[in-house]
C-alpha positions as CSV (number, residue, x, y, z in Angstrom):
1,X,10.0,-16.6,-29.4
2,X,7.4,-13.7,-30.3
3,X,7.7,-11.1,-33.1
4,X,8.6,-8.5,-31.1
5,X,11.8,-10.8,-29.3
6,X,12.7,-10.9,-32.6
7,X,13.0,-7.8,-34.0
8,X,14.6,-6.6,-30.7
9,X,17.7,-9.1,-31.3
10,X,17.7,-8.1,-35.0
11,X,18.2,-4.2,-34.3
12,X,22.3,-3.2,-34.8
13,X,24.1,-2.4,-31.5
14,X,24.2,1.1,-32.6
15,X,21.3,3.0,-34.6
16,X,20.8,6.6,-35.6
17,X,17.2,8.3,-35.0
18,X,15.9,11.3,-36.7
19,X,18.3,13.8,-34.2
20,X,21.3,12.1,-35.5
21,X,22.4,11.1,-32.3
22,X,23.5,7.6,-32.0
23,X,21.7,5.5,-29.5
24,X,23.0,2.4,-27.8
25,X,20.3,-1.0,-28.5
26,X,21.6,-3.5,-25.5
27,X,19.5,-6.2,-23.6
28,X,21.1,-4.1,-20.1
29,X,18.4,-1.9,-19.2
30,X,19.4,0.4,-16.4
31,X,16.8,-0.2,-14.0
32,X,15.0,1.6,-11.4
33,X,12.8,-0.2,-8.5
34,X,10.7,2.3,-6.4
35,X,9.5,-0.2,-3.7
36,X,9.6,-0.3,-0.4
37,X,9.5,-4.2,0.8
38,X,13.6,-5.4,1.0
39,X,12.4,-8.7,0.1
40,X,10.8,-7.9,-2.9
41,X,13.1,-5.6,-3.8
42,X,16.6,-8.1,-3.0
43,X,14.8,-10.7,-5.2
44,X,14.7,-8.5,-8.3
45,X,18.0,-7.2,-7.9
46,X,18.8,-10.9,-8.0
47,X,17.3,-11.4,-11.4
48,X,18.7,-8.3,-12.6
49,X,21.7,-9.1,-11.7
50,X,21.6,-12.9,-13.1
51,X,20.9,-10.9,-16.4
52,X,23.6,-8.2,-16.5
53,X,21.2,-5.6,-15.9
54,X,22.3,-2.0,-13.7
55,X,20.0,-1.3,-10.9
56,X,19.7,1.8,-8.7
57,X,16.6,1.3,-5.9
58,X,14.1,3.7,-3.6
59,X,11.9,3.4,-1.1
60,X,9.4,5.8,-2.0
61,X,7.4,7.3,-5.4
62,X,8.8,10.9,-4.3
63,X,12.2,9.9,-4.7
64,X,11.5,7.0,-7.7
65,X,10.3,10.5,-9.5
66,X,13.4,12.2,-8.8
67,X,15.5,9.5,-10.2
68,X,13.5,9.0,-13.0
69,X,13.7,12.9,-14.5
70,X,17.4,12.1,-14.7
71,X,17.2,10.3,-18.1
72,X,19.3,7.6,-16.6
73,X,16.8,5.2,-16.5
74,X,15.1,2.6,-19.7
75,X,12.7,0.6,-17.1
76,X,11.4,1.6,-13.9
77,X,10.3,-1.4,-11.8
78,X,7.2,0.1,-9.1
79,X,4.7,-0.9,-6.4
80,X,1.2,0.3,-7.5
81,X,0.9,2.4,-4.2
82,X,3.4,3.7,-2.0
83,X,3.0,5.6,1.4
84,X,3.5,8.9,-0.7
85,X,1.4,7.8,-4.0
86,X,0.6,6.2,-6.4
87,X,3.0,4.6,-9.8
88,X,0.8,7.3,-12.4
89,X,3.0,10.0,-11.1
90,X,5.6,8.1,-12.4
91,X,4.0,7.9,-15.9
92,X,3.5,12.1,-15.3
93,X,7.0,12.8,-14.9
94,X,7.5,10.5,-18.4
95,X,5.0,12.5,-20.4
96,X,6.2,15.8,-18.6
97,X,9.6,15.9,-19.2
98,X,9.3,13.7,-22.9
99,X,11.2,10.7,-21.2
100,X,11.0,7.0,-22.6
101,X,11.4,5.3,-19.6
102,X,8.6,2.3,-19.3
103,X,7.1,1.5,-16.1
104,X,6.2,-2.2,-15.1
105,X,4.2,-2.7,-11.9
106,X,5.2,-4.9,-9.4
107,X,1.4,-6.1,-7.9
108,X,0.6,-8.6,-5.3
109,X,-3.4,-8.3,-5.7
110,X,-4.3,-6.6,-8.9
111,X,-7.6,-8.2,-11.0
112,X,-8.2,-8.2,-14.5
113,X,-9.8,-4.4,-14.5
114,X,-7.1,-2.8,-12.8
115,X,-4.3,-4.6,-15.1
116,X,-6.5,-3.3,-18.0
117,X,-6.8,0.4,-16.3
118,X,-3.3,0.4,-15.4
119,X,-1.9,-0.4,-19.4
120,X,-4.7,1.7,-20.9
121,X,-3.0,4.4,-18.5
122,X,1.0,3.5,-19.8
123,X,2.4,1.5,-18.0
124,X,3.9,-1.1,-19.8
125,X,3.0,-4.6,-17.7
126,X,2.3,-5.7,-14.6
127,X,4.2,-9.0,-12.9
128,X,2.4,-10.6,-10.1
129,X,5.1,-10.4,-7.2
130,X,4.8,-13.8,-6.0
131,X,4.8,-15.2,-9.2
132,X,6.5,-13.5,-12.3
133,X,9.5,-12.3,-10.7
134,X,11.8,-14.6,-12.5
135,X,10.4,-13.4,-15.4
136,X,11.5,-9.6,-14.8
137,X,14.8,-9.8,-16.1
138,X,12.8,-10.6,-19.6
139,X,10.1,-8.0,-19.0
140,X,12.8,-5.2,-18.6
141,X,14.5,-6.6,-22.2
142,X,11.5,-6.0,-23.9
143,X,10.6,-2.4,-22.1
144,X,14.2,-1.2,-22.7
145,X,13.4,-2.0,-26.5
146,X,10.5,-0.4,-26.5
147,X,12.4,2.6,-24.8
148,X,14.7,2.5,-27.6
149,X,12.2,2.9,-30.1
150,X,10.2,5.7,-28.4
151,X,13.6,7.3,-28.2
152,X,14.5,7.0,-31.8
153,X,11.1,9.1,-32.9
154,X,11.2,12.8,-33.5
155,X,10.8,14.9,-30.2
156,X,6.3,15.3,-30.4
157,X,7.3,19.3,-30.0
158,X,9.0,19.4,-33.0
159,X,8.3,21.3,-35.6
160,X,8.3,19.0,-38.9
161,X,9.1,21.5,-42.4
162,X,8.2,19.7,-45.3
């Protein structure tokens, strides 16, 4: 088990960040997949499910946008390319609208470079689809923590008086 694994499991179920506002920690992300192949998208519902994770799917980077700006969601699951665009506008609406929510590609040819480009540009990993998506349920454990602790820092517009 990594560091990281383990400082996620140490972290109380309940924690208070700078706001005051008390912030659930749980290894259920709520979980949005913007895909648009069933049979991609039916196997990770499978893991997510298998791991007690909540789930919402769309077809399209359009409407995975929309969902996202809702603040519902810790992880969002996404093909690189859609027919509408491409998963950075996902990682736009995050730094727009200051939401946490991490964003693990879901790739079926992606080299080294574009892996490399693609976490140099946010999003948090990228699973091979014919391979790592037993691994998923995992993968969304450790972005939800992450989304937890980018939560649990002050707001970048505030204003800091000392």
């Amino acid at each position: 088990m990594n560091l990281f694994a383990t400082k996620t499991r140490s972290m109380t179920e309940e924690a208070k960040p700078h706001g005051g506002a008390a912030l659930r920690v749980t290894d259920r992300a709520h979980i949005l997949i913007v895909h648009d192949n069933d049979a991609d998208t039916e196997r990770l519902k499978a893991v997510f499910r298998k791991a007690g994770s909540t789930w919402e799917s769309v077809r399209s980077i359009a409407q995975g946008c929309e969902s996202a700006r809702s603040g519902r969601f810790q992880v969002v699951f996404s093909a690189p390319v859609l027919g509408d665009g491409s998963w950075k506008r996902l990682i736009e609406v995050a730094n727009q609208n200051h939401l946490p929510f991490q964003v693990i590609l879901l790739a079926r040819t992606f080299d080294l470079g574009q892996w490399a480009d693609a976490l140099q540009l946010g999003a948090f990993d990228v699973l091979d689809v014919l391979w790592d998506l037993p691994e998923a349920g995992e993968a969304a454990k450790r972005a939800s923590a992450m989304t937890y602790l980018k939560r649990s820092r002050p707001h970048p517009d505030a204003v800091r008086l000392t």
